[in-house]
RODO-902695 format. One record per atom (N, C-alpha, C, CB): x, y, z negated; residue in one letter. Coordinates in pm, whole numbers, padded with zeros to 5 digits, always signed. Glycine has a CB too. Layout:
<sites>
XYZA/...
</sites>
This chain:
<sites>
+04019+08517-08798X/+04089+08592-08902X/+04239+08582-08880X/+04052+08540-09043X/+04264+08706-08860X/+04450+08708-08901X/+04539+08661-09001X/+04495+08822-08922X/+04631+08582-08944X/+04698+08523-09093X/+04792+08621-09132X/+04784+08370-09086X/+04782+08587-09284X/+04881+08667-09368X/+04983+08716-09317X/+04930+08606-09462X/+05057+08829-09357X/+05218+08868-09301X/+05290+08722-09384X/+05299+09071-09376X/+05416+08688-09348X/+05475+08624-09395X/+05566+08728-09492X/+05525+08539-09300X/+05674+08596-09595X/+05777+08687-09671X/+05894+08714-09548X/+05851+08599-09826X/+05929+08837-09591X/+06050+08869-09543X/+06168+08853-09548X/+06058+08932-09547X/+06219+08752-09423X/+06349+08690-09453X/+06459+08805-09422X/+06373+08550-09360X/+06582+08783-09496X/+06718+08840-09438X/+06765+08816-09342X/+06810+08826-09491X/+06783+08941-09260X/+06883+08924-09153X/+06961+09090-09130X/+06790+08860-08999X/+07119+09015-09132X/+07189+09109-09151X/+07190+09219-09013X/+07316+09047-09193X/+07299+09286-09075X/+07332+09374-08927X/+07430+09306-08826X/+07409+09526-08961X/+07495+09212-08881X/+07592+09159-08799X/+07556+08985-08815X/+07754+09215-08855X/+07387+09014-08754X/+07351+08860-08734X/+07249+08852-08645X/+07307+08784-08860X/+07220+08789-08584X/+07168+08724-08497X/+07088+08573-08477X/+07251+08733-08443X/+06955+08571-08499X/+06905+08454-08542X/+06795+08400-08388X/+06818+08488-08710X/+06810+08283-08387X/+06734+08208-08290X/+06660+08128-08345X/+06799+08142-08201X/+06508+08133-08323X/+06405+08063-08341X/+06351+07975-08232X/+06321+08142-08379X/+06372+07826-08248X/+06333+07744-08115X/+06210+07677-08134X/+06439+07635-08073X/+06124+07637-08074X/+06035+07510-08079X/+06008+07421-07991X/+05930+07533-08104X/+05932+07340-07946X/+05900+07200-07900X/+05718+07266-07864X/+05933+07042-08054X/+05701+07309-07785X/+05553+07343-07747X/+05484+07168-07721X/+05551+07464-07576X/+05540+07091-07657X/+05499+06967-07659X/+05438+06885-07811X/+05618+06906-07603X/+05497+06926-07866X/+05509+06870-08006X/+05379+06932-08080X/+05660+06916-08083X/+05355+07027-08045X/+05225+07086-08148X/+05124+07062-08039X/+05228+07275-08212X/+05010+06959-08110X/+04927+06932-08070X/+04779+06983-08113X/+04955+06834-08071X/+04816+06980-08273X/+04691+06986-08394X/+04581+07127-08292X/+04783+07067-08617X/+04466+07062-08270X/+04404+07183-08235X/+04344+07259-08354X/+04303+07156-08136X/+04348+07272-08495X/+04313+07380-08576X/+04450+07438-08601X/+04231+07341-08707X/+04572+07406-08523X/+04666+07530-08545X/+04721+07551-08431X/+04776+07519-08646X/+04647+07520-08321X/+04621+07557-08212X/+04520+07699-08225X/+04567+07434-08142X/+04409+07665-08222X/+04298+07757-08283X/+04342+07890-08349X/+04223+07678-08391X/+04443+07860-08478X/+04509+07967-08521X/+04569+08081-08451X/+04585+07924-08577X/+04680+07987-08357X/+04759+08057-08261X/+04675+08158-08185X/+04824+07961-08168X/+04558+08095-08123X/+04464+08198-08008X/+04413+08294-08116X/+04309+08112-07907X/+04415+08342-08226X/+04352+08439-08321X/+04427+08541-08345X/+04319+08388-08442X/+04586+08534-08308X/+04694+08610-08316X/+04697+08652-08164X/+04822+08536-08378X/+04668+08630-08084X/+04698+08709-07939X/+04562+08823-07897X/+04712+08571-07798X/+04661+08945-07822X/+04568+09032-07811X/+04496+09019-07709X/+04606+09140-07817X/+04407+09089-07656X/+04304+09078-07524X/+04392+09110-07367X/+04162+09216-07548X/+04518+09142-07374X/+04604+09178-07265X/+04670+08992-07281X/+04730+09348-07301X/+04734+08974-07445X/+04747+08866-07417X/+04660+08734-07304X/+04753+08854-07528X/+04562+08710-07411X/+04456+08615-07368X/+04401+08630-07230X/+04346+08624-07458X/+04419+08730-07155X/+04411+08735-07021X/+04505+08694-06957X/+04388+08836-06981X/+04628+08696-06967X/+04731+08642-06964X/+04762+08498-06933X/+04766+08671-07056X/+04718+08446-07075X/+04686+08324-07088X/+04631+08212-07009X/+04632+08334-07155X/+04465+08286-07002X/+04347+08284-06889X/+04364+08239-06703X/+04298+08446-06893X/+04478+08312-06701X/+04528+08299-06524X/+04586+08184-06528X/+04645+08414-06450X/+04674+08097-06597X/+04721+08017-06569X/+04610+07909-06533X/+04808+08002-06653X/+04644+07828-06422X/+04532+07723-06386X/+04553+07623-06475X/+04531+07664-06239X/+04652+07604-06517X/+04656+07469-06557X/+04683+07475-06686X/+04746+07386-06490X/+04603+07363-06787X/+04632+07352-06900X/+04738+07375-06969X/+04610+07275-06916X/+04844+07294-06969X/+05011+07271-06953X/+05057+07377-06991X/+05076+07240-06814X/+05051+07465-06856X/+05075+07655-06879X/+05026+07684-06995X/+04991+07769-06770X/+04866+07691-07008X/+04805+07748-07099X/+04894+07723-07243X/+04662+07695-07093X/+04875+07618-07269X/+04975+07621-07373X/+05070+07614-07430X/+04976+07602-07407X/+05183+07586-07308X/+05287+07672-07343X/+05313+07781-07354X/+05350+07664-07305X/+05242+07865-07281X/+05241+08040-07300X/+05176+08063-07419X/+05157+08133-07179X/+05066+07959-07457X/+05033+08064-07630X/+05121+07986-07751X/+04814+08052-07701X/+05195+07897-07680X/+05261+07858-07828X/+05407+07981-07843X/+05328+07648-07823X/+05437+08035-07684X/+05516+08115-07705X/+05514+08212-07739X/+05557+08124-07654X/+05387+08256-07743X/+05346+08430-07809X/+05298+08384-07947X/+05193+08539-07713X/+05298+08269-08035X/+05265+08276-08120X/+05456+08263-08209X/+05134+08176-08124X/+05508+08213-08156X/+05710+08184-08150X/+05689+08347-08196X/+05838+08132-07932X/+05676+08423-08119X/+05737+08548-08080X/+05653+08613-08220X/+05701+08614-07898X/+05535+08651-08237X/+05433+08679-08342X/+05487+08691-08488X/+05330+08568-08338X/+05499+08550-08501X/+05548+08450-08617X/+05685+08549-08699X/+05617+08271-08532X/+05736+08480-08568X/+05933+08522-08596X/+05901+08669-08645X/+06074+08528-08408X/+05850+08761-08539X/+05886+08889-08578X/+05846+08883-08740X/+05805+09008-08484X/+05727+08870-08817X/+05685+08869-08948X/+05712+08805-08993X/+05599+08873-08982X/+05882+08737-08975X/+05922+08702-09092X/+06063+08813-09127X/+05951+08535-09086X/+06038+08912-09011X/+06176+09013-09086X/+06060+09115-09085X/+06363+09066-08978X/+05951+09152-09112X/+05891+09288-09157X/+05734+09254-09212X/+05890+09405-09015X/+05698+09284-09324X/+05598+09278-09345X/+05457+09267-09294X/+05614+09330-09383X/+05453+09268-09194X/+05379+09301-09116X/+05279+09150-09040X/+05475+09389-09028X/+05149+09167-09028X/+05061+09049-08978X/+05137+09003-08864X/+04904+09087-08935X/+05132+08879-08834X/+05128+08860-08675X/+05042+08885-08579X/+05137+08758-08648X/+04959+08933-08626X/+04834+08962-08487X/+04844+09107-08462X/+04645+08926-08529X/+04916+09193-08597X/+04922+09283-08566X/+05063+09390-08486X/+04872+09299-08664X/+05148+09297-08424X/+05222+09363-08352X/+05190+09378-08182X/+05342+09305-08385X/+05233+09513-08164X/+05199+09586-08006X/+05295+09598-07995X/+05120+09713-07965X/+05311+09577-07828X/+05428+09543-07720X/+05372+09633-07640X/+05452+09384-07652X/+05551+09664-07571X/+05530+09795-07444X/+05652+09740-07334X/+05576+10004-07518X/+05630+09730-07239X/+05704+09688-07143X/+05794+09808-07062X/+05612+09614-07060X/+05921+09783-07064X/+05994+09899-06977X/+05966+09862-06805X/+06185+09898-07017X/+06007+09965-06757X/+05961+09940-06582X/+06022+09834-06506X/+05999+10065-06486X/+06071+09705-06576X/+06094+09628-06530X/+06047+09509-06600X/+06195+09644-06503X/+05896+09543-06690X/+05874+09429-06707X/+05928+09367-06856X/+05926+09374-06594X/+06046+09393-06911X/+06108+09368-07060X/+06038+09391-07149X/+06215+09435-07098X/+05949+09315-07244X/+05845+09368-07348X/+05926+09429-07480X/+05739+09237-07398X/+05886+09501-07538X/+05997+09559-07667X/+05868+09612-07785X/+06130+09737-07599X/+05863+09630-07902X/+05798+09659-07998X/+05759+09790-07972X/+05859+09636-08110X/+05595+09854-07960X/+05592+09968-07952X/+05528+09995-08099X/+05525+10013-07827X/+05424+09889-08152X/+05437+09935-08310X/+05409+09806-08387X/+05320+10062-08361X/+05400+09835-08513X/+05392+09897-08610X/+05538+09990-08610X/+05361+09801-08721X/+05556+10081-08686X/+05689+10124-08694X/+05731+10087-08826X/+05706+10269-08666X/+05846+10019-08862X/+05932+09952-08954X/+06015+09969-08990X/+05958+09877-08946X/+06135+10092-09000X/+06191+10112-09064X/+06344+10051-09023X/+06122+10084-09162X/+06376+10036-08915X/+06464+09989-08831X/+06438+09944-08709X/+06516+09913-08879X/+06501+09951-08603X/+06520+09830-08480X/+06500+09732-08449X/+06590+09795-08452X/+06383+09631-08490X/+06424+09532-08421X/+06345+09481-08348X/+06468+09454-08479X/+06491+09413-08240X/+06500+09397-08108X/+06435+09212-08106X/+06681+09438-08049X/+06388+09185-07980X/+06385+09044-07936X/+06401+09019-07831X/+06294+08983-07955X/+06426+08890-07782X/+06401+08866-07645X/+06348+08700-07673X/+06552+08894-07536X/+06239+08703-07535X/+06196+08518-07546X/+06228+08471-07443X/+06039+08462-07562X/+06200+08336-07393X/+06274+08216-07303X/+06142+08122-07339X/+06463+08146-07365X/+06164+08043-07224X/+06045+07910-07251X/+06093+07861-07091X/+05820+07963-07282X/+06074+07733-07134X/+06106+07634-07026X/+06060+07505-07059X/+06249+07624-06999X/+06009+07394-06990X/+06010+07261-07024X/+06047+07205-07129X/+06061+07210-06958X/+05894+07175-07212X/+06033+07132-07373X/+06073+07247-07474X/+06223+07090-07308X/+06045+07333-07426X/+06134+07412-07512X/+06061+07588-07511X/+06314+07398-07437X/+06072+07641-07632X/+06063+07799-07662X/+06182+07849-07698X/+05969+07840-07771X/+06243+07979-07710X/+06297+08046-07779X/+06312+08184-07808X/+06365+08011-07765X/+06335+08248-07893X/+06310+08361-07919X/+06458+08437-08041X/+06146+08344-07977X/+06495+08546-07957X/+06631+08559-08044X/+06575+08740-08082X/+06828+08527-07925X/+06645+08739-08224X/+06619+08867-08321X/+06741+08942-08377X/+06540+08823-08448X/+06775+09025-08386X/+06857+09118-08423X/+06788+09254-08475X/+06943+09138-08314X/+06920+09341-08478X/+06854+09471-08518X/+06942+09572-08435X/+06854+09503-08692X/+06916+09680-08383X/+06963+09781-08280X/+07019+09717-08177X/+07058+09879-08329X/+07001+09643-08130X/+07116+09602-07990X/+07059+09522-07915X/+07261+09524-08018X/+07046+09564-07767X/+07022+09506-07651X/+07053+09317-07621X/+07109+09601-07566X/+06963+09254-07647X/+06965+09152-07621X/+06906+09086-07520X/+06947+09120-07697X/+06980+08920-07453X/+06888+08820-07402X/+06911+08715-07429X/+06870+08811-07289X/+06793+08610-07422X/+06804+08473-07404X/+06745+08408-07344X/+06802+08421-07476X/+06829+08252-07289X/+06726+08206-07177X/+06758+08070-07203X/+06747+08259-07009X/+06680+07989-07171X/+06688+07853-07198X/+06649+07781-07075X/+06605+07815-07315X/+06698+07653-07027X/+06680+07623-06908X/+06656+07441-06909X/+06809+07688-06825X/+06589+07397-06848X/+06537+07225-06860X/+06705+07171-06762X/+06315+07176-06735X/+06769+07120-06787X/+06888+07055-06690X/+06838+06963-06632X/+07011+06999-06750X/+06724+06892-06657X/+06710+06752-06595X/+06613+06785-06459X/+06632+06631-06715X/+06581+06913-06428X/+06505+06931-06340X/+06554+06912-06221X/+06457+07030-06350X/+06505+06892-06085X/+06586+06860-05945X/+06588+06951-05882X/+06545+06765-05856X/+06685+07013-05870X/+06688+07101-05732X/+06792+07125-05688X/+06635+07221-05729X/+06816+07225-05602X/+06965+07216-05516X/+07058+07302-05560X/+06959+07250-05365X/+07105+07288-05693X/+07197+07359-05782X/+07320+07439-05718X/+07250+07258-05875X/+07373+07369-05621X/+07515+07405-05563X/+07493+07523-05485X/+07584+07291-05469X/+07383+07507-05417X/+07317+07574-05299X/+07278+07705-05378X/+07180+07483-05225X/+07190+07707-05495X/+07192+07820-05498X/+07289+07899-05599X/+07076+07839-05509X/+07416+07839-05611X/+07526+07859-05659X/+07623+07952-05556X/+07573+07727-05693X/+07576+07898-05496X/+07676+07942-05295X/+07591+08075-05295X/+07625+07796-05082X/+07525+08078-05301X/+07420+08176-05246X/+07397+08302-05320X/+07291+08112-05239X/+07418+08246-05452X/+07378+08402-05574X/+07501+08412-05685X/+07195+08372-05697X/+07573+08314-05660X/+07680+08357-05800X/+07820+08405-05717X/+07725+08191-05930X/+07884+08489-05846X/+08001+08566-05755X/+08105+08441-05761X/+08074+08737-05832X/+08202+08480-05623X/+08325+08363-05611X/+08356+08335-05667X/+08420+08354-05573X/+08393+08370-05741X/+08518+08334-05888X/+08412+08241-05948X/+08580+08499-06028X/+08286+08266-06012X/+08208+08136-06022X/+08179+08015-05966X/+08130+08155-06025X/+08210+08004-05824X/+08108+07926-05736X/+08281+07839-05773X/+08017+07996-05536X/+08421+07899-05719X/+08496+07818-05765X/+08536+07774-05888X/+08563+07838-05726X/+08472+07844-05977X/+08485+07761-06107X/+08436+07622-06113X/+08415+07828-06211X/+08305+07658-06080X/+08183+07527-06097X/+08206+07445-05986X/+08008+07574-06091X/+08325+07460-05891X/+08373+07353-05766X/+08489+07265-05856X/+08459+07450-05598X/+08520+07328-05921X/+08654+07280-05958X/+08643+07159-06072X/+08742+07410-06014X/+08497+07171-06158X/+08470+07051-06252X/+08437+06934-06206X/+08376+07071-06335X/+08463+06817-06229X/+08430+06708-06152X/+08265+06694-06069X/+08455+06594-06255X/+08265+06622-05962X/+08134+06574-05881X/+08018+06621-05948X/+08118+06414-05868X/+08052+06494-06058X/+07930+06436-06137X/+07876+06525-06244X/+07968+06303-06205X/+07959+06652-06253X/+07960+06751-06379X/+07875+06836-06345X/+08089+06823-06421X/+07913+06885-06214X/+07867+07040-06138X/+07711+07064-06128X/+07922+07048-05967X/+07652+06948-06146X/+07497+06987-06181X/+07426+07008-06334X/+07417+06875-06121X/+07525+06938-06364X/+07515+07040-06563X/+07561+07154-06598X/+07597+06980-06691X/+07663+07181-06518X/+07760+07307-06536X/+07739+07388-06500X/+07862+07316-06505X/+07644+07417-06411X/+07564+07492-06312X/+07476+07582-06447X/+07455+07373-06185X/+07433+07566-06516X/+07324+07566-06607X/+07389+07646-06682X/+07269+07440-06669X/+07536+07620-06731X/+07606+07698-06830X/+07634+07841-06718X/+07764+07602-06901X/+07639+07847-06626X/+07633+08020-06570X/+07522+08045-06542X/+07710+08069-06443X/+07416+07973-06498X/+07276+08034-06509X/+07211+08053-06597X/+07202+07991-06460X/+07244+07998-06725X/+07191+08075-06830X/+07264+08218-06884X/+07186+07979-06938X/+07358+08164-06870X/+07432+08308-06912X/+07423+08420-06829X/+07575+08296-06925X/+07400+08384-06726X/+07341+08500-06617X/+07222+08541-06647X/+07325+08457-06472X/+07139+08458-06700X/+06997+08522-06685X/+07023+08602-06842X/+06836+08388-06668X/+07055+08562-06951X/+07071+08637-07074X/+07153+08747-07012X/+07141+08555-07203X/+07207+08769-06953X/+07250+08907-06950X/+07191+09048-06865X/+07374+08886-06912X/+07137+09006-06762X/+07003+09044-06690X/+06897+09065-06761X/+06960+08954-06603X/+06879+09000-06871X/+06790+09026-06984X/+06824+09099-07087X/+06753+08925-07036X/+06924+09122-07157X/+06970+09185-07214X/+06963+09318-07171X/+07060+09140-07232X/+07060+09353-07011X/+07002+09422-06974X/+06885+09534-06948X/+07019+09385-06959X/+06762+09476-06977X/+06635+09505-06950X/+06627+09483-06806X/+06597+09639-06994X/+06664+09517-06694X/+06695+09471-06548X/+06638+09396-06462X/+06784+09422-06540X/+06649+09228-06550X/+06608+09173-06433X/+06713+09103-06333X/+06543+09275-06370X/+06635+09060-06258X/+06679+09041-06112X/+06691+09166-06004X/+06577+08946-06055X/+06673+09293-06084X/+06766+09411-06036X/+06883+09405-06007X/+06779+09499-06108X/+06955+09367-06089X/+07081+09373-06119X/+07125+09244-06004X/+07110+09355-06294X/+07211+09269-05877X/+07275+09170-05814X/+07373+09045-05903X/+07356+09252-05719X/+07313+08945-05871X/+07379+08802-05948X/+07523+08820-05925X/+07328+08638-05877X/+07557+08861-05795X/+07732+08809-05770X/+07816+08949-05800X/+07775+08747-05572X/+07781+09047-05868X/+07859+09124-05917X/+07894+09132-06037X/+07832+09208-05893X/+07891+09029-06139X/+07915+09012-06227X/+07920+08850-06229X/+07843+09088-06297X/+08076+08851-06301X/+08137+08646-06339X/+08148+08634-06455X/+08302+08575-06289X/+08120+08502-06470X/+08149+08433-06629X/+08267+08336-06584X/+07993+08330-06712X/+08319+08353-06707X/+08477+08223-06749X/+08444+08176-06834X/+08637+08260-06796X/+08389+08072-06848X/+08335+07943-06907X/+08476+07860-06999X/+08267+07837-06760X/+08628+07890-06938X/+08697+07833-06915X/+08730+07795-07111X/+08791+07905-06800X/+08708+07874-07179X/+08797+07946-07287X/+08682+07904-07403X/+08835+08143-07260X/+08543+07810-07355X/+08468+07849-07401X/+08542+07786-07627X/+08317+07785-07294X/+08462+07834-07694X/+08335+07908-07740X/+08342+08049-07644X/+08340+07943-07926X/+08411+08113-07668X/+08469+08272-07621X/+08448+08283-07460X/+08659+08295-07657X/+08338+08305-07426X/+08295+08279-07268X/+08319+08444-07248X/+08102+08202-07226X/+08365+08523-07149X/+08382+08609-07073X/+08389+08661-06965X/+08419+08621-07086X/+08292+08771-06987X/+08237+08841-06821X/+08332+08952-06770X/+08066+08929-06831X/+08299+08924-06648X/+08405+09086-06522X/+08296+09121-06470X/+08549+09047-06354X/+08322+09273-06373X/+08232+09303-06307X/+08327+09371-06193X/+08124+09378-06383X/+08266+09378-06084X/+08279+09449-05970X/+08225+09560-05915X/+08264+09389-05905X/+08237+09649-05873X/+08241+09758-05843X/+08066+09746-05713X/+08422+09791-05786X/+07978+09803-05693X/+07906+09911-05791X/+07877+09894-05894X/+07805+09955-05766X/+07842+09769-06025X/+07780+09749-06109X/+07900+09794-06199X/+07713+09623-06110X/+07852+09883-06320X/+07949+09953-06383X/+07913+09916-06514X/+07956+10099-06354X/+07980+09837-06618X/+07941+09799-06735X/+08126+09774-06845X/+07827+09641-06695X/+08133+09746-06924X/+08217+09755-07036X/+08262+09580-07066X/+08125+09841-07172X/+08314+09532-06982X/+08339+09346-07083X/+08352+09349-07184X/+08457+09247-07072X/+08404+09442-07299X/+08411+09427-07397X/+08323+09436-07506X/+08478+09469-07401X/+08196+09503-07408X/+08090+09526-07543X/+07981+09418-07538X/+08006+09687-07541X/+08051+09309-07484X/+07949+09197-07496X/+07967+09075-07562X/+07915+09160-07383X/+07877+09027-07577X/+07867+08901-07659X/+07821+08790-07645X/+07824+08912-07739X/+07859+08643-07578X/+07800+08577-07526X/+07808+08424-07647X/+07854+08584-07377X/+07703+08352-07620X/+07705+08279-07730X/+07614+08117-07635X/+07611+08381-07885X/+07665+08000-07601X/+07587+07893-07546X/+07551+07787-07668X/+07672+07822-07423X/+07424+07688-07641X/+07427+07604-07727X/+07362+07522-07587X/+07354+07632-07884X/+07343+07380-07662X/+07287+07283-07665X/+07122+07219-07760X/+07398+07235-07687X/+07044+07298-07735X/+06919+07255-07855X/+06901+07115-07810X/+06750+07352-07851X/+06896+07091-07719X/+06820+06927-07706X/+06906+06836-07581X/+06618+06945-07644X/+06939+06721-07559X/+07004+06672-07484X/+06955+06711-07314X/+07002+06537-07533X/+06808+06769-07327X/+06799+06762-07159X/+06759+06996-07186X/+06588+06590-07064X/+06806+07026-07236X/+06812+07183-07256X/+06924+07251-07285X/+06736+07223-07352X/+06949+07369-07193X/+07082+07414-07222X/+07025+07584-07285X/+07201+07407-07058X/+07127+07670-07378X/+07075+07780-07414X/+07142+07873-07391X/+07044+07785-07518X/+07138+08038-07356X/+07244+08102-07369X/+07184+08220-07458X/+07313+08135-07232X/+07296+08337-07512X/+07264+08466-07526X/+07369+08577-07493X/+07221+08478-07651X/+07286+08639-07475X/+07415+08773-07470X/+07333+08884-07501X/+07506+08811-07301X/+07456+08948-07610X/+07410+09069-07687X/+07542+09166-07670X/+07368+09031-07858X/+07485+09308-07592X/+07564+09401-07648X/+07603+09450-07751X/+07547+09462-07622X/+07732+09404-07729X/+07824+09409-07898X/+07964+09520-07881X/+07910+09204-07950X/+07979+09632-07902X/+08117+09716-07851X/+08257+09677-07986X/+08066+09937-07848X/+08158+09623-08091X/+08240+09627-08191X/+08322+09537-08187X/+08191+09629-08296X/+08466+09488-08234X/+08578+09376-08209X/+08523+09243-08293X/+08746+09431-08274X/+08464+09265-08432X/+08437+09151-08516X/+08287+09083-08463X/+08435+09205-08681X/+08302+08954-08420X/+08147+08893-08373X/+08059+08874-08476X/+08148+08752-08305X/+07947+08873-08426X/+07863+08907-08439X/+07803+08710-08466X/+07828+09025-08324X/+07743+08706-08632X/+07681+08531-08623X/+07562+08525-08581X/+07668+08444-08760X/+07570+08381-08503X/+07497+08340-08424X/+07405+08242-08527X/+07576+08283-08305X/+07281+08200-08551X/+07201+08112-08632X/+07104+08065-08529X/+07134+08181-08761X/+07111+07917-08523X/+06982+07866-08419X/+06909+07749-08567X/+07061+07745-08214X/+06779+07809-08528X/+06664+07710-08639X/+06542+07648-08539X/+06567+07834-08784X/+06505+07522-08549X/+06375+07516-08532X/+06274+07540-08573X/+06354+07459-08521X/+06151+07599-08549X/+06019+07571-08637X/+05921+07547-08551X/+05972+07683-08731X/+05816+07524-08660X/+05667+07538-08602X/+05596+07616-08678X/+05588+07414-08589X/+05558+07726-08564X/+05482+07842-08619X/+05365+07862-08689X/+05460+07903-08543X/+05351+07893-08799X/+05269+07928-08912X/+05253+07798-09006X/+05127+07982-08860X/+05368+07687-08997X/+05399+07582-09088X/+05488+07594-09139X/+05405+07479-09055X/+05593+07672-09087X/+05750+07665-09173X/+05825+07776-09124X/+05852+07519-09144X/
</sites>
């Protein structure tokens, strides 16, 4: 059985809300159970491929993140929203129809879900594990534009493998935002970290886009997780940012 729509929370036009969770953390298998009652048969196949447990449930705690959140800005069941993917893969609401825009984008990584909501405007978010090992610099050299690679040279030794994280997330939220992808070449577009809160992008010539109509926003959810977003924004006054935790269909 499908659970109830939830009440419908506020969210303005000039807001922006992030819903995080802890997939580790929910264990209870009768709200486990729940969760698999809300995913559709494209889902649960989905699901299905992953070999390994682990996967398995982090991918349904994240479609239940995604479910949840949406019905708490529209009346509407969680089992009963349909997704349509643009040709690159970006899932977006194809129904119920509601009476406005709204937009999402999700993220999941080690530890961590997230899922960011608005209304009319192109969004992404991405969340990334920092404590993971790999050869950060290297593929810093390799995919981010100069002006980055010497940014992230220029912070101390011991920094440059945390710092790394603050342009790869923000890279990937904007590629997402986008709709795109890894279409979109990494080194034609830089972030300046320098100024932060107020982080700001350039672009280079073929990639043709507006710096000004964007909106970039980093956090910190957990000591070993870094977060980013970016939302096309053309307007001068920003746009608030809200990050909440929950656990879905408890709070």
């Amino acid at each position: 059985m499908s659970s109830p729509a939830q009440p419908v929370e506020p969210l303005a036009g000039d807001e922006v809300h992030i819903w995080l969770v802890d997939p580790d953390a929910i264990t209870d298998p009768a709200l486990l159970a729940r969760y698999a009652e809300l995913l559709n048969p494209e889902e649960v196949a989905r699901r299905d491929r992953y070999r390994f447990d682990k996967l398995k449930h982090d991918f349904l705690v994240a479609r239940a993140l995604v479910r949840t959140t949406l019905s708490r800005y529209a009346a509407v069941r969680p089992a009963a929203w349909q997704f349509e993917a643009n040709q690159y893969g970006r899932p977006e609401i194809h129904s119920p129809a509601i009476g406005g825009r709204l937009r999402f984008n999700l993220s999941h990584t080690r530890g961590l879900a997230a899922v960011a909501v608005t209304w009319d405007r192109d969004l992404g978010v991405d969340v990334e594990s920092i404590d993971r090992r790999n050869s950060t610099l290297q593929i810093a050299r390799r995919f981010f534009a100069p002006a980055e690679v010497d940014e992230l040279m220029s912070f101390p030794r011991g920094e440059q493998g945390r710092r790394f994280f603050d342009y790869w997330t923000l890279k990937e939220s904007y590629i997402k935002a986008r709709g795109m992808g890894l279409a979109l070449p990494l080194d034609q577009f830089a972030f300046c970290t320098q100024a932060r809160p107020h982080v700001t992008i350039a672009f280079t010539p073929p990639l043709e886009d507006d710096p000004a109509a964007w909106q970039f926003f980093q956090d910190t959810p957990s000591p070993r997780h870094r977060l980013a977003l970016g939302i096309r924004h053309p307007a001068h006054d920003r746009l608030r940012v809200t990050t909440r935790w929950t656990t879905p269909l408890v709070d």
